[in-house]
C-alpha positions as CSV (number, residue, x, y, z in Angstrom):
1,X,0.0,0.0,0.0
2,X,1.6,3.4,-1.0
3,X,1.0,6.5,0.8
4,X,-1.9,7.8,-1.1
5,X,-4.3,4.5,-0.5
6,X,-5.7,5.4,2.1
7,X,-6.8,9.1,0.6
8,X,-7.6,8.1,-2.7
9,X,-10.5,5.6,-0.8
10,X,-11.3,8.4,1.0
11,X,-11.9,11.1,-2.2
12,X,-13.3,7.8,-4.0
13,X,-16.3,7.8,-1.6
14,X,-17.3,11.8,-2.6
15,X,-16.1,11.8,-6.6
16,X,-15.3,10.2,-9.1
17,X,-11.7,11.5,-11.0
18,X,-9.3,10.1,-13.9
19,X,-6.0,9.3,-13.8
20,X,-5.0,12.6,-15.0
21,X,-6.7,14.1,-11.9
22,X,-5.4,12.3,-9.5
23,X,-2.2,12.4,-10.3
24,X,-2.2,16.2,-10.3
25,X,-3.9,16.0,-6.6
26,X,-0.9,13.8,-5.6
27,X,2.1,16.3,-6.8
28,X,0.4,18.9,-4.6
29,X,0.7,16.8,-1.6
30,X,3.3,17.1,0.8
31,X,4.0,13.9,3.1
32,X,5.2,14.6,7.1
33,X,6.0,12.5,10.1
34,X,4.4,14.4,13.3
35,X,5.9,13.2,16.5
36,X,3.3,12.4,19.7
37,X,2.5,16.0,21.3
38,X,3.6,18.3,18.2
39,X,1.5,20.9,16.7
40,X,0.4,20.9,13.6
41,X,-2.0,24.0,14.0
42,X,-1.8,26.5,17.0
43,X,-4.1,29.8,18.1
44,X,-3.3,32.3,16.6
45,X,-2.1,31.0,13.3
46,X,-3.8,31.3,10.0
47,X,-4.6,27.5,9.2
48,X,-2.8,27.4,5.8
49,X,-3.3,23.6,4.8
50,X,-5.8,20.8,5.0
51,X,-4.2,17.2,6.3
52,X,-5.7,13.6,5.3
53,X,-4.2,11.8,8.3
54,X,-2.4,8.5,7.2
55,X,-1.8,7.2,10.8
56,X,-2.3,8.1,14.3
57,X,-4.8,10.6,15.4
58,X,-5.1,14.7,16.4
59,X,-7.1,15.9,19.1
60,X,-8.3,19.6,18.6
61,X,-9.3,21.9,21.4
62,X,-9.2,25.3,22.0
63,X,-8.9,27.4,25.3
64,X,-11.5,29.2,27.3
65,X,-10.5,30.8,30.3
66,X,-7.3,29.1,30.9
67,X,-8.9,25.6,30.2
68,X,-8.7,23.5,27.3
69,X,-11.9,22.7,25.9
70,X,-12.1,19.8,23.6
71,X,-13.7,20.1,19.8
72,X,-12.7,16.7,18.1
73,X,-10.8,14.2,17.5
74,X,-9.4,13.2,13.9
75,X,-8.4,9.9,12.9
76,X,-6.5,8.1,10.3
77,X,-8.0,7.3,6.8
78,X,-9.8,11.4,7.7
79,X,-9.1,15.1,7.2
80,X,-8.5,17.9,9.5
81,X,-8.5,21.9,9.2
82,X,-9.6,24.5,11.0
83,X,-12.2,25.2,8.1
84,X,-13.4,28.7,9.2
85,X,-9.3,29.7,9.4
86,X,-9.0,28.0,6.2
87,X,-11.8,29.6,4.1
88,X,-11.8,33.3,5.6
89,X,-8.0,33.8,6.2
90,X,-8.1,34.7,9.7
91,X,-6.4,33.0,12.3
92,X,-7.5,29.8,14.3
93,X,-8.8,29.5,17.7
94,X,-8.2,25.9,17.6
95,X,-5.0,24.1,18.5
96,X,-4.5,20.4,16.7
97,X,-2.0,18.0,18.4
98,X,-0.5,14.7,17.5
99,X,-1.9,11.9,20.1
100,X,0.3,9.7,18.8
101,X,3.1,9.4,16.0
102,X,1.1,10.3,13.0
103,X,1.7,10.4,9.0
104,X,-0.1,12.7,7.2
105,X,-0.1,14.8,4.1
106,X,-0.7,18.2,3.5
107,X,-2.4,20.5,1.1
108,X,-1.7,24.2,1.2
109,X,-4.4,26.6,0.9
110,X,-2.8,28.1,-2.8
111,X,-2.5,24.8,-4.2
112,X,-5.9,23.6,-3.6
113,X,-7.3,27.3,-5.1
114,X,-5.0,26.3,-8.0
115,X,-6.6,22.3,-8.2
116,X,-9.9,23.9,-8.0
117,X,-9.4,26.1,-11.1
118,X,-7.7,23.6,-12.5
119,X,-9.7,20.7,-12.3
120,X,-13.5,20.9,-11.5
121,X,-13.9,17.6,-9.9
122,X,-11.4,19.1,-7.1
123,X,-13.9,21.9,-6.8
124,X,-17.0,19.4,-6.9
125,X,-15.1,17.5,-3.6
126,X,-14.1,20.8,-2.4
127,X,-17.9,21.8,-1.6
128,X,-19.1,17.8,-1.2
129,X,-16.4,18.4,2.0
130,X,-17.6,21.1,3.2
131,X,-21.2,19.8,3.1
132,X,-19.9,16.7,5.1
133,X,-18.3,19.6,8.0
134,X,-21.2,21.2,8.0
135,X,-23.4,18.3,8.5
136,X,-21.1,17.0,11.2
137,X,-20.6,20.4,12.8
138,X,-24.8,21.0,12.9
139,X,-25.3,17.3,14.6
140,X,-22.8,17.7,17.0
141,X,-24.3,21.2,18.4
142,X,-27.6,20.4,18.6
143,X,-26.6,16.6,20.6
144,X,-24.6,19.6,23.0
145,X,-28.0,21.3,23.5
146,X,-30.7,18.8,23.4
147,X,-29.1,15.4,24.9
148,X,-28.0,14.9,28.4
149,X,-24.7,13.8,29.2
150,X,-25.2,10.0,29.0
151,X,-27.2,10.2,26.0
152,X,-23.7,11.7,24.6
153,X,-21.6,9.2,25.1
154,X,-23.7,6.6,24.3
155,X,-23.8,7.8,20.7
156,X,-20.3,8.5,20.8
157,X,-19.4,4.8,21.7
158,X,-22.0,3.8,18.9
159,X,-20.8,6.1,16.0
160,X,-17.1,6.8,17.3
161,X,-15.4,3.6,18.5
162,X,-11.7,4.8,17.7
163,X,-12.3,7.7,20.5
164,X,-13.7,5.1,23.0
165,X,-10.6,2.6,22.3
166,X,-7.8,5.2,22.0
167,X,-8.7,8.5,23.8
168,X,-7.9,8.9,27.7
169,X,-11.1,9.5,29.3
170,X,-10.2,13.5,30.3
171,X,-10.5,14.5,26.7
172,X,-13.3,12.4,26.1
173,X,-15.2,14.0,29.1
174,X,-14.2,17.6,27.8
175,X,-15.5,16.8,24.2
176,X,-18.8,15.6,25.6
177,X,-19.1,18.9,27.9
178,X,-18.6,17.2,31.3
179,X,-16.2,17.0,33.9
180,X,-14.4,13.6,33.9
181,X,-15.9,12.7,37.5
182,X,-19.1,13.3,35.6
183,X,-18.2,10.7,33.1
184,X,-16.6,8.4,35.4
185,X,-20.1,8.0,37.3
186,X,-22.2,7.4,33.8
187,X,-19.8,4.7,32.9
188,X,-20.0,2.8,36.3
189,X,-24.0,3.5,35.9
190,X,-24.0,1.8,32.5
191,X,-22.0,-1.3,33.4
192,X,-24.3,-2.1,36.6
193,X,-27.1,-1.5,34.0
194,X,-28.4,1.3,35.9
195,X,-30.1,4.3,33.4
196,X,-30.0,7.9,34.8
């Protein structure tokens, strides 16, 4: 398996594209080793690429008040931007860290406006992405408002399994809005199968 495998399945599930086309998308790609804790995006900084993550996984938070407040977690064979950064040119309020050695490759923000002129399937995936962030983005706000806690990570263990296997239970208590004592009481409820 070569280093694009795992992307080209991923681009494969949103368009369609020749062999001219995706050979053009690869020779704008630029392949990096992150080490376990580094940055790849911090506050502050104008988020200049978007990264399909070949291994390992990010967790992106931002800080409120002196606390770290979790947003997501990205995992191999997916992307990760600060889209809003991205789009508008203004800098991030996120921070994305390695969680563990990661490969990924990047796409700068010039390139991509170049594949997009270039190439209209880049543009079609282009907005088909965005579509998919802003679906995700929406769901994810509303489960914040209208479920409680446990109703939370219940869906989380059903739709995300990666975060439940490989996360430490801190960041998976700040993502779901609680404190971790919080957490550490709905998961001793649901294994004596006990509902709030």
């Amino acid at each position: 398996m070569d280093e694009f495998s795992l992307l080209k399945k991923f681009v494969s599930q949103f368009v369609t594209f020749n062999e001219e086309e995706w050979r053009y998308h690869q020779s704008i790609l630029t392949r990096r080793f992150i080490k376990k804790g580094e940055y790849i995006l911090r506050e502050g900084e104008i988020c200049d690429h978007v990264t399909f993550i070949n291994s390992g996984y990010f967790r992106i938070y931002n800080t409120v008040k002196e606390e770290d407040l979790t947003v997501n977690f990205s995992f191999e064979g997916n992307y990760i931007a600060d889209y809003v950064s991205f789009v508008s040119r203004q800098p991030s309020i996120d921070n994305m860290v390695a969680m563990e050695d990661a490969e990924i490759l990047q796409l700068q923000y010039n390139d991509l406006m170049t594949a997009y002129e270039k190439y209209p399937v880049w543009q079609k995936f282009g907005r088909k992405m965005a579509e998919y962030i802003l679906v995700f983005v929406v769901t994810r706000n509303k489960a914040l408002l209208y479920n409680s806690p446990e109703e939370r990570y219940l869906r989380l263990m059903k739709e995300r399994p990666k975060v439940m296997e490989r996360v430490p239970l801190q960041y998976i208590a700040s993502y779901l809005g609680i404190q971790p004592e919080s957490l550490s009481r709905i998961r001793k409820r649901l294994a004596t199968g006990k509902s709030a």
